[in-house]
C-alpha positions as CSV (number, residue, x, y, z in Angstrom):
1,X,-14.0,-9.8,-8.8
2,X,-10.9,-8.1,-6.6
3,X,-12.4,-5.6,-4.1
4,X,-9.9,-3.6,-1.8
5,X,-10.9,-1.4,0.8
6,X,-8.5,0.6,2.6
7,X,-9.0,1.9,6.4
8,X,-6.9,3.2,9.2
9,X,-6.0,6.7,7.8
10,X,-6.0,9.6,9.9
11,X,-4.5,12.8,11.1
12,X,-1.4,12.7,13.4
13,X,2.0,14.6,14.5
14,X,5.2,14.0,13.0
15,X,6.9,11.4,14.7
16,X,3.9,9.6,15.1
17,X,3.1,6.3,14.0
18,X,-0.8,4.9,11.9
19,X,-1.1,1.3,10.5
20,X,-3.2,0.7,7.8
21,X,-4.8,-2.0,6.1
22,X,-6.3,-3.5,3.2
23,X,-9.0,-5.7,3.1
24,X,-9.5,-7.8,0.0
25,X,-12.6,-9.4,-0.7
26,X,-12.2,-11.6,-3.6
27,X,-14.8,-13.5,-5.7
28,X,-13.2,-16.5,-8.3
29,X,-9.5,-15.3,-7.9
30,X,-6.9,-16.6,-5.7
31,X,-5.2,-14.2,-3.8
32,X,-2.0,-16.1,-3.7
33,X,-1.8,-15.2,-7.5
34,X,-1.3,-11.5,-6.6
35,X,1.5,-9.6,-5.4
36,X,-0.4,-6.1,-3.4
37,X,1.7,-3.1,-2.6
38,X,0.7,0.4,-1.5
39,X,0.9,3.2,-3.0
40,X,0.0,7.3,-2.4
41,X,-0.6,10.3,-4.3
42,X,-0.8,13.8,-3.3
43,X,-2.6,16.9,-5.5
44,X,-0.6,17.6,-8.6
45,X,1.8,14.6,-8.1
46,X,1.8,11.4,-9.9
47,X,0.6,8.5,-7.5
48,X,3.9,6.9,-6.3
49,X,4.7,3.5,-4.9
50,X,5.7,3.0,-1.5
51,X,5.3,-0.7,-0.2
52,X,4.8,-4.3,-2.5
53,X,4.9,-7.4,-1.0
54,X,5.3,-10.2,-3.4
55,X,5.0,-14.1,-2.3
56,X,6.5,-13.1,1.0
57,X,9.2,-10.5,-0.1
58,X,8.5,-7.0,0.6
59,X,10.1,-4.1,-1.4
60,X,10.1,-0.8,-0.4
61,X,10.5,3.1,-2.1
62,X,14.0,4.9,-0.6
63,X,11.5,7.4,0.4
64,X,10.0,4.9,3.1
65,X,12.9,2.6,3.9
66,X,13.1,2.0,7.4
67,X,10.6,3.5,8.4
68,X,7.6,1.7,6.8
69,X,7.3,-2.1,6.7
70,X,4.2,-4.2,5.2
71,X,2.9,-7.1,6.1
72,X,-0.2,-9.4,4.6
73,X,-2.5,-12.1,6.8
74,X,-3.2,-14.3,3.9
75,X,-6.0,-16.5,5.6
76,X,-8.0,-13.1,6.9
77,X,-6.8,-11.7,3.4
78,X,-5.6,-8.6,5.1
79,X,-2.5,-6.7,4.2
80,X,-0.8,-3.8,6.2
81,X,1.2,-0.6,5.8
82,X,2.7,-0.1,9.1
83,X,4.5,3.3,9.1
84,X,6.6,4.8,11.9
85,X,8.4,8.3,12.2
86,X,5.7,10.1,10.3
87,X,6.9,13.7,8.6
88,X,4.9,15.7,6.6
89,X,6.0,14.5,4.0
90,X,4.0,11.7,3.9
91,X,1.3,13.5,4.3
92,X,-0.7,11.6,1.1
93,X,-4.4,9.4,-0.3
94,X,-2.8,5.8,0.3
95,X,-4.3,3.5,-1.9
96,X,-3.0,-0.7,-2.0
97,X,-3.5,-1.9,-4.8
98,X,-3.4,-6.1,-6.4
99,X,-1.8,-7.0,-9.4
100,X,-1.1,-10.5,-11.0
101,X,1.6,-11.7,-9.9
102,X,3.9,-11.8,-13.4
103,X,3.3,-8.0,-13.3
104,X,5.3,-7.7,-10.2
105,X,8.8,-8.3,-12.4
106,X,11.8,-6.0,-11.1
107,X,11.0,-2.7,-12.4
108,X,7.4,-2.9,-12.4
109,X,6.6,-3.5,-9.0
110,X,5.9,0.0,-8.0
111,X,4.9,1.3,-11.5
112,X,0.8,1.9,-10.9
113,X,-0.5,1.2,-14.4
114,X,0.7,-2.5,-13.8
115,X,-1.9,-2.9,-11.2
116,X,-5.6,-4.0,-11.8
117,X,-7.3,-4.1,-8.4
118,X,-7.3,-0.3,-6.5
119,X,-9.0,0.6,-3.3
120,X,-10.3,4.0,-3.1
121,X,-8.0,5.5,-0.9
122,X,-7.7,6.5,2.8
123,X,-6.0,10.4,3.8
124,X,-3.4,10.3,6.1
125,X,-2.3,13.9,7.2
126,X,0.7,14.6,9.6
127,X,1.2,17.9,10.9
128,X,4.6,19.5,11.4
């Protein structure tokens, strides 16, 4: 079994900056197999993806790009969604999210329904 559990969410000004992260807690699997990415949702939008890392690459949305950057400490199985220059726009439920690696082809990376392993979410808000 694949646990995730996001933290580091909160509320903040625009302009500001949060990290999150995403512990995984993993039970038979080898977390080298997965490529993780982050992704966020807000009421009466699809959940969008934002971050992936994969072996060591990091991809990011055109929404985020520059201002976002992820990261992953493999040996404390940690992976984190530093973002800078917060707007309201962002303003989201982040959720990272594991996937085998194979589903992580071009194309798929930041399509949700080719991930398996979700946390439950942490709310970040940023006021204007």
């Amino acid at each position: 079994q694949l646990r995730l559990e996001e933290s580091g969410g909160g509320s903040v000004q625009s302009g500001e900056s949060l990290r999150l992260s995403c512990a995984a807690s993993v039970s038979g699997y080898n977390i080298n197999d997965y490529c993780m990415g982050w992704f966020r949702q807000t009421p009466g939008k699809e959940r969008e993806g934002v971050a992936n890392i994969d072996r060591g690459v990091t991809r990011f949305a055109d929404s985020v790009k520059g201002r976002f950057t992820i990261s992953q400490d493999k040996i404390k199985r940690i992976m984190y969604l530093q973002m800078n220059s917060l707007t309201a726009e962002d303003t989201a439920i982040y959720y990272c999210a594991a996937t085998p690696v194979p589903n992580c082809s071009s194309g798929a990376r930041f399509a949700p329904t080719n991930y398996n392993f979700w946390g439950h979410g942490t709310q970040v808000t940023v006021s204007s």
